[in-house]
Each structure stands twice: as structure tokens, then as C-alpha cells.
LOBA-720249 format. One record per residue (C-alpha): x, y, z; residue in three letters. Coordinates in steps of 0.05 Angstrom, whole numbers, padded with zeros to 5 digits, always signed. Example, Ala and Ser with C-alpha at 12.3 -4.5 7.8 and 13.67 -1.06 7.14 Angstrom:
// residues 2
+00246-00090+00156ala +00273-00021+00143ser 
***
This chain:
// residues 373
+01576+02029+02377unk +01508+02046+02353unk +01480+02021+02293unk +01478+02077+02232unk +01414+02114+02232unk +01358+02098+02182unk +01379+02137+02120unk +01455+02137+02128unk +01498+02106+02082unk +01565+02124+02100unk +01591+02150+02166unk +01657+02169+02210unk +01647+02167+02274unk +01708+02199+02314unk +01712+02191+02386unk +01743+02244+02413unk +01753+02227+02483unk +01808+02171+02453unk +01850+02234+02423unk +01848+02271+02494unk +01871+02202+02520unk +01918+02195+02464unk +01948+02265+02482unk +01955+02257+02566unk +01994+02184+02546unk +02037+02210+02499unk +02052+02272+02549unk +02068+02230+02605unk +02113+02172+02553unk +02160+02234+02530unk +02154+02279+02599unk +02145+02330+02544unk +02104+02398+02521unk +02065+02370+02463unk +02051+02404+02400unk +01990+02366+02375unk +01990+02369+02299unk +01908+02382+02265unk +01938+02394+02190unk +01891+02362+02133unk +01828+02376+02179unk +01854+02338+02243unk +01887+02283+02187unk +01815+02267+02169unk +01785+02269+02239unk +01763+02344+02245unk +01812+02398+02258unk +01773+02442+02304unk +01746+02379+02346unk +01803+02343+02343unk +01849+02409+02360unk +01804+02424+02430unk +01806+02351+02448unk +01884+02352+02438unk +01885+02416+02488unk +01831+02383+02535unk +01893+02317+02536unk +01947+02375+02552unk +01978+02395+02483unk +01999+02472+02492unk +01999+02483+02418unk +01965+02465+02350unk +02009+02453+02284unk +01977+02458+02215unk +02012+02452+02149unk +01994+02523+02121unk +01968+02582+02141unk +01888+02578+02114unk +01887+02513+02164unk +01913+02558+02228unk +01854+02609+02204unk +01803+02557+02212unk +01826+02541+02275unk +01813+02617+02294unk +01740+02621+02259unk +01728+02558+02289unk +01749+02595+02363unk +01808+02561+02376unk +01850+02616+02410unk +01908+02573+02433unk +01977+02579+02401unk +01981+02554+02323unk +02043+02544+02284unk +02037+02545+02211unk +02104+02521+02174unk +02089+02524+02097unk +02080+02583+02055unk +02063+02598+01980unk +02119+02637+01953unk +02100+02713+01966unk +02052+02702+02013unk +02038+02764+02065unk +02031+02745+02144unk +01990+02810+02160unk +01927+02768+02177unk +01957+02715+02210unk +02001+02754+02243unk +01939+02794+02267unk +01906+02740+02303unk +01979+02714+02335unk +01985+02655+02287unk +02059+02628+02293unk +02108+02628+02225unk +02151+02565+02211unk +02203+02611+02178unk +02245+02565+02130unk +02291+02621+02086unk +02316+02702+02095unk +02256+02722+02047unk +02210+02690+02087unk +02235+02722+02156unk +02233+02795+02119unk +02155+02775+02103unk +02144+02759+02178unk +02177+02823+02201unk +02140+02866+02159unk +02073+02833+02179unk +02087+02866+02257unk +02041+02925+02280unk +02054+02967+02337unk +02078+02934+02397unk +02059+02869+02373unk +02121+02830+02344unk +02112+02761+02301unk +02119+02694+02336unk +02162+02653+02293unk +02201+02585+02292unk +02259+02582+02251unk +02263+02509+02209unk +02335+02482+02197unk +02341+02436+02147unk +02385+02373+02180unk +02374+02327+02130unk +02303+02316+02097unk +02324+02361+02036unk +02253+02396+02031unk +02245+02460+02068unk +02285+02496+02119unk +02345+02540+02131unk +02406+02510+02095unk +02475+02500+02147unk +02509+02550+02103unk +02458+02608+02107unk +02450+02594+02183unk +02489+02650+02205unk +02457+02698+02165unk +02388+02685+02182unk +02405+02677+02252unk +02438+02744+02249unk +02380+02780+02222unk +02331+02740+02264unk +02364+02762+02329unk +02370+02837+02304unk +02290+02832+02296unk +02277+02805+02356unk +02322+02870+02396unk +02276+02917+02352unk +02214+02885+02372unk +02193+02865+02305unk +02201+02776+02319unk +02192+02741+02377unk +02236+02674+02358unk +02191+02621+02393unk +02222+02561+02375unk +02276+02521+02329unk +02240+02463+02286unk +02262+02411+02245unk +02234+02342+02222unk +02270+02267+02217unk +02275+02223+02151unk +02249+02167+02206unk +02298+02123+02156unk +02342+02090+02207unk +02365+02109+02288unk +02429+02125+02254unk +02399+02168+02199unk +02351+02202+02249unk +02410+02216+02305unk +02463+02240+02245unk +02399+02302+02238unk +02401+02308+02303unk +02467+02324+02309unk +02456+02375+02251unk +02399+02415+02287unk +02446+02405+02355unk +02492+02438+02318unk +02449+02495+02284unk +02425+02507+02352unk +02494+02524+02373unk +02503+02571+02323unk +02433+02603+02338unk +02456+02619+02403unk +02522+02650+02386unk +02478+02697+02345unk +02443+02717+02404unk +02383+02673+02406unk +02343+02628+02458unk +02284+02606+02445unk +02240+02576+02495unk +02217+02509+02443unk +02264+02468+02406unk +02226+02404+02367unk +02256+02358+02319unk +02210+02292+02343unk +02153+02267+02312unk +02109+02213+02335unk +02158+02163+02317unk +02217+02201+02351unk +02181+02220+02405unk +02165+02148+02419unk +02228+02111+02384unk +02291+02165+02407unk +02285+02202+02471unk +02342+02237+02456unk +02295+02276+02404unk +02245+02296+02453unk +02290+02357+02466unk +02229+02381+02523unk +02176+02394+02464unk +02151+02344+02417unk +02114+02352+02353unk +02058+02292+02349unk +02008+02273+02296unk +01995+02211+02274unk +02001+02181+02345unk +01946+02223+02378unk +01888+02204+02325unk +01911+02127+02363unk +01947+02105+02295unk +02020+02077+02307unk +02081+02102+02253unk +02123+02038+02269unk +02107+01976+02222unk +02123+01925+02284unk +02076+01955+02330unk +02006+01963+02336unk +01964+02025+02359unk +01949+01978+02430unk +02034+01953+02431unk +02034+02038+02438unk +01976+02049+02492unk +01942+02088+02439unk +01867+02082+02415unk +01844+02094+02337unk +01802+02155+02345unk +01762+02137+02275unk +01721+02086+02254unk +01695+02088+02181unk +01622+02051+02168unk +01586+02036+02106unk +01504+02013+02096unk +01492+01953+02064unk +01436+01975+02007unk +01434+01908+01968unk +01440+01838+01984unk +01434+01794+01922unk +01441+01713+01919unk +01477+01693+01858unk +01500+01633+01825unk +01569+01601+01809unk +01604+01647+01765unk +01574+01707+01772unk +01613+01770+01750unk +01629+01815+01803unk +01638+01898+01795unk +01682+01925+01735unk +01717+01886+01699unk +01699+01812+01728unk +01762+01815+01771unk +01722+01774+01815unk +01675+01713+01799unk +01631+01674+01847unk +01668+01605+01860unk +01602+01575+01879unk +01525+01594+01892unk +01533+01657+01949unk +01512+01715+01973unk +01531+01788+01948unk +01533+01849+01999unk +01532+01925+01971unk +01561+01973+02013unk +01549+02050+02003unk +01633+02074+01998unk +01672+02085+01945unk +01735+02115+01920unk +01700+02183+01923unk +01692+02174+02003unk +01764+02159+02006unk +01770+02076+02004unk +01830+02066+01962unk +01818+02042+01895unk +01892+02001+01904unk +01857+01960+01955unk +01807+01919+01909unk +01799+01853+01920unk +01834+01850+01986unk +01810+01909+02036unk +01779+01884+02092unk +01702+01893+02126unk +01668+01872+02187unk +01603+01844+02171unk +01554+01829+02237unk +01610+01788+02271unk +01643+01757+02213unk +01706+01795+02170unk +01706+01791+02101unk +01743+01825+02036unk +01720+01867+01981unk +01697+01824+01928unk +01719+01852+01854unk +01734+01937+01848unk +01727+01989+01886unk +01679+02030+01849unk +01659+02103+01856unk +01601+02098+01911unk +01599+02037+01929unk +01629+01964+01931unk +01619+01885+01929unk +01628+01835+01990unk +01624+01770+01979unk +01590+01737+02040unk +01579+01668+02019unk +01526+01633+02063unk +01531+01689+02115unk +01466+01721+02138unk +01464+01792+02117unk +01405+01843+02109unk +01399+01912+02080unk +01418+01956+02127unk +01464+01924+02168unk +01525+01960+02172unk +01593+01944+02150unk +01653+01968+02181unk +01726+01979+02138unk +01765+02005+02199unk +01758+02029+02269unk +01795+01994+02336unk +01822+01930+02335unk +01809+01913+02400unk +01737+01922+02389unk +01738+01873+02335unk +01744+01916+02280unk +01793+01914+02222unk +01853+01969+02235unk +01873+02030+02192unk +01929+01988+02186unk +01896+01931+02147unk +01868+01979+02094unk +01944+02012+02085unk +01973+01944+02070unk +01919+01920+02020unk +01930+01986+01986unk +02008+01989+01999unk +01999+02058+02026unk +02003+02082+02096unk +01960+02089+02156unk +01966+02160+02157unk +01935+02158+02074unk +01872+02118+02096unk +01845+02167+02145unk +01873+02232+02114unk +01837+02216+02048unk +01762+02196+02081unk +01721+02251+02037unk +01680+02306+02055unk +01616+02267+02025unk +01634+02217+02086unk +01598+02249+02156unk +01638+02255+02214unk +01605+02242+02282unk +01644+02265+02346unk +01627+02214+02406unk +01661+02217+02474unk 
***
């Protein structure tokens, strides 16, 4: 990888050819359609890059959390299919609806809305959610029927098209996971006794989709795993034949030699245990680097790996380098590929007892994002 460019502090640098390659392994793993999920702009990576590179790997469909995501895709001329599953209470579907967005319909009211948003000859793609177990949303077991009912009455008058049944997995245990399964195996039935058969039915995630093939059900649902960041705690993004699609760089601006005790960032967390060498890097907590992770997150120096020395401020933070040769502008690294020597996604989640999905999702806007192939 290149070194930053004279007057950048702070840079992601996505390559985007590792999500298409993410995408076509994942594909071929499950010998499934994949939905390739770009919610919270591409989970930090870029929705509209990281959405054609996902189609370019074989995905057939997008997935964003809410319906002002799935519009972006659109301005951003992504014309492929987009489901959009979560809705402000009284939101109207005419505009999405307009441009063929697809509705993640979780209740009756919400089915009504997606009805009414139907023009013409033109009915509403929808996928009805079942709740199975997760207890946020989706259609309760005991207003199946009902919704079913109505859904499959639409659908004759031209006003739905029901393109799939969706639900997620707790990922708390196999057994946990397989008891849902048996719930949305079962809420299927019923769907079909009301009339319905939809082409999709997904219930598996990245984890499921890896983990249970018995969730693949012929469509699977993935996120995390096509940005090359693994959802298991025992395996690593290479254990999975995926690649991390981000790696997140900071300048060094200051180098300062310092003697024994020296007071390090707010608060003195951290003092010099002998004469060294201080490195400031240009990231902060604005950029995204967790706060939590003071003292302990990891950076690649040159060829050496160090920790943060002190708090995470604001802007910027501390790295203690000891006797280390280090020069303004060299650049430090917090996460990128493993296998390329630099510290994982991973690394930062644990030092910040997060998850690996937190450390890319939150990488700011003030943080430029450079697509590479």
C-alpha cells in the first residue's frame, strides 16, 4: 500500500476488489442467491461502491436498514433490487415505491402503507418479516394469519407483489438459532395455506450462512462477511477465506523525545517508564477510534506494532515508540489485513470490548475513503 499523500492526515482506503471477492466466495460456500447488505453507508466502507462491487461478486440484491439508505443507492445509480426493512412509524412508500425499492413489511399497518403506495399497473415488492424469536420487529405467530390473509388478497388485486419471507437469528446458540428456524419453517407453512409463494425466503446471516446450512434456505442475507470481517469469535477473517476490505491510516505530525516520567495525553493515564520516544498520530474519537480502547488499541508503526500510549483524544493520539525510529510523516496504521501485517478490526473490538462490526461502522465522515482495486 502506498504511503499517504503529503497533506493527509487520516485516510480509509477500501479495496474493493476484496468485497467482489468476498461476495463470489461466500456465493459459492452457501450455493446460494446473496443479498449483500450496504446499510450504515456499506458498514463504513461506502454504500454505493461497496453495493456495485457486491453485484460485480454476484449478489442479486442490496439490503439497507431504512428507506433514505435504498434512495441513495438510486441517486447514486444503483438500479438493482433494494430491500429496505425499517420504517418510522407513519411513514408513506410512494417514493420508494416509485423507483421499485422493496418493503420489509413487519405489521398489518405497515402492509396497508405499502398497498396504498401502488400506482397503476405497478404493484409494491414486499418481504414479509416474521418474528421467530429476536423480539424486535416482525409479524407476531399470532397475527400471522391475518397478515398473510390480507397480503395474499393484495397480491390477486395487483396491488403487492410478495417477494420474499425474512427473518433474522439471535446467533445465541445452534440450538437457539435452529428453535427460530423452526418458527419461520413454520410461518412459512402458514403463508402458503394463505395462498402465498414467494420466490426468496432468508433467515441467514453471515454467521448462519457460514455456521448452519440448514438456514441458507436458497437466499442468504450477508453483511459483515463481505466487507472480509468474520462474526465468529474463534475464527479469523483468513480461517473464513475472506479479506478485510478496509484499512484505517493515521499521519504521524509530531515525534517528541521525552524523559522518564513524562505525562502522557489527559489525565497522565500513561507515564514514560524511561527516556523514549513519543509518536502523534492525526485520529481521534471524532474519526471513529473508540475512546474504550485507550491505552491498549493497537498501531503498526514502519514494521514494528505498538499500543496507544495514554487517551484517546478528540483528533489525535499518543504512541509510545521507545527507541524506535520514527519521523513525521510516516504513517501509522490501526487496522487493515492481517495477513499483510497489519493489526485486524478484530484487535481494536477487543481493546474496546466492542465488536468488529462497531470499529468500521463508526470510522467518521471527517476520515476519507479511498476505493483501490
Amino acid at each position: 500500500m502506498s504511503a499517504l499523500p503529503a497533506g493527509v492526515m487520516r485516510e480509509a482506503t477500501i479495496d474493493v476488489g476484496a468485497i467482489t471477492a468476498n461476495v463470489r466466495h461466500l456465493r459459492r460456500l452457501t450455493e446460494s442467491e446473496v443479498i449483500a447488505v450496504v446499510k450504515a453507508d456499506g458498514y463504513g466502507h461506502g454504500a454505493v461502491r461497496s453495493a456495485v462491487a457486491a453485484l460485480e461478486g454476484g449478489a442479486t440484491r442490496l439490503g439497507v436498514a431504512d428507506i433514505g439508505e435504498a434512495m441513495a443507492l438510486r441517486r447514486g445509480g444503483i438500479m438493482a433490487p433494494v430491500l429496505a426493512w425499517l420504517h418510522a412509524p407513519g411513514t408513506s412508500f410512494g417514493e420508494a415505491a416509485s423507483v421499485g425499492i422493496e418493503l420489509g413489511i413487519s405489521s398489518y399497518d405497515q402492509l396497508q402503507a405499502a398497498a396504498a403506495a401502488a400506482s397503476g399497473d405497478r404493484p409494491v415488492g414486499v418481504h414479509l418479516k416474521l418474528e421467530t424469536g429476536l423480539s424486535r420487529n416482525g409479524i407476531a405467530p399470532a397475527d400471522y394469519r391475518i397478515v398473510f390473509a390480507e397480503a395474499a388478497r393484495l397480491e390477486r388485486i395487483g396491488r403487492l407483489r410478495v417477494i420474499g419471507l425474512f427473518s433474522h437469528l439471535s446467533n445465541a446458540s445452534d440450538a437457539d438459532d435452529r428453535a427460530a428456524l423452526r418458527v419461520f419453517h413454520d410461518g412459512v407453512e402458514v403463508a402458503a395455506t394463505a395462498g402465498l409463494a414467494p420466490p426468496l425466503r432468508h433467515i441467514a446471516a453471515t454467521h448462519a450462512a457460514i455456521a448452519l446450512p440448514e438456514a441458507r434456505l436458497g437466499c442468504v442475507r450477508v453483511g459483515i462477511g463481505i466487507y472480509g470481517l468474520s462474526p465468529f469469535a474463534d475464527r479469523s477473517s483468513a480461517d473464513l477465506g475472506l479479506r478485510p476490505a478496509m484499512t484505517l491510516r493515521g499521519s504521524v505530525v509530531a515525534v517528541r523525545r521525552v524523559p522518564e516520567g513524562t505525562g502522557v495525553s489527559y489525565g497522565y493515564d500513561h507515564r514514560t517508564v524511561g527516556e523514549t520516544t513519543l509518536a502523534l498520530v492525526s485520529l481521534g474519537y471524532a474519526d471513529g477510534v473508540p475512546r474504550q480502547a485507550s491505552g491498549r488499541g493497537p498501531v503498526r508503526i514502519g514494521d514494528a506494532d505498538f499500543r496507544v500510549a495514554g487517551r484517546i483524544a478528540m483528533d489525535q493520539f499518543v504512541v509510545d515508540v521507545g527507541d524506535h525510529p520514527v519521523a513525521v510523516g510516516d504513517e501509522a496504521v490501526l487496522f487493515g489485513d492481517p495477513t499483510l501485517g497489519a493489526p485486524a478490526a478484530d484487535d481494536w473490538a477487543a481493546a474496546a470490548s466492542t465488536v468488529n462490526y462497531e470499529i468500521v461502522t463508526r470510522v467518521g465522515p471527517r476520515v476519507p475513503r479511498r476505493w483501490v482495486s
